[in-house]
C-alpha positions in Angstrom: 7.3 -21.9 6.2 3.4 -22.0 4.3 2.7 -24.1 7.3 3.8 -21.8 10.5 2.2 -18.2 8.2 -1.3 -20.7 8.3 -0.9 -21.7 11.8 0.1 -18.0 12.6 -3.0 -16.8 10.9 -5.2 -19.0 12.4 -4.0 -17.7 16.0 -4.5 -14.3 15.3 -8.6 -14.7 13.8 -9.0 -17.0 16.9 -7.3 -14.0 19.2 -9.5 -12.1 17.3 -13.1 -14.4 18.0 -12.2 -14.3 21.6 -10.6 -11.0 22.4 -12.8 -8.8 24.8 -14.3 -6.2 22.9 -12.9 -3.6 24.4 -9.4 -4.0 23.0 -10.8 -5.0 19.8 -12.4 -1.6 19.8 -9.1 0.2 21.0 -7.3 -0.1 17.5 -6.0 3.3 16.7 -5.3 2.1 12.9 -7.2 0.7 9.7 -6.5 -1.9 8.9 -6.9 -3.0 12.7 -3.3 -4.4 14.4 -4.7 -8.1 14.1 -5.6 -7.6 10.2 -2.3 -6.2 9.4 -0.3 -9.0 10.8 -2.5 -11.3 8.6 -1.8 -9.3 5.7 2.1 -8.8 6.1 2.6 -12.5 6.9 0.2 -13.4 4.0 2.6 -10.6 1.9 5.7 -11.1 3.5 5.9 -14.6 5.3 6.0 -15.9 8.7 9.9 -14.2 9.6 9.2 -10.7 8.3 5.5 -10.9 8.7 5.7 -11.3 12.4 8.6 -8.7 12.6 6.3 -6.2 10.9 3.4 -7.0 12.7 5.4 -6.4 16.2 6.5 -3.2 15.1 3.2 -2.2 14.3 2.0 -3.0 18.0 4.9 -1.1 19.4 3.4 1.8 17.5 -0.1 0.8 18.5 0.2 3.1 21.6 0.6 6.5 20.5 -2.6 8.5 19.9 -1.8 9.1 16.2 -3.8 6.6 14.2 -4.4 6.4 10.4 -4.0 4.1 7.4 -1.0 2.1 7.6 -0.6 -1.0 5.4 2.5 -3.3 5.3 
């Protein structure tokens, strides 16, 4: 599993190199959507990681931001 979390993580800082800047901007929360999924699949692993991180973007779109770490 080490090996898909790496490979996951390395997806989402290259998502995160290329991404325009406008939805890199748009991030409601702190830490951004992209740096929480790093953190709960660093904290969690790849299964829940990735389930927490999804849920997180599903939130994304309500205009209530704030700090919300895994």
């Amino acid at each position: 599993m080490l090996g898909l979390v790496k490979l996951s993580i390395k997806f989402i800082k290259l998502y995160q190199r290329l991404a325009p800047q406008k939805i890199r901007d748009a991030c409601r929360f702190e830490p951004t959507c992209s740096n929480y999924a790093i953190l709960a699949l660093q904290k969690y692993g790849f299964w829940k990681g990735w389930k927490m991180a999804l849920n997180r973007l599903g939130r994304c779109k309500y205009p209530n931001g704030g700090e919300d770490l895994p």
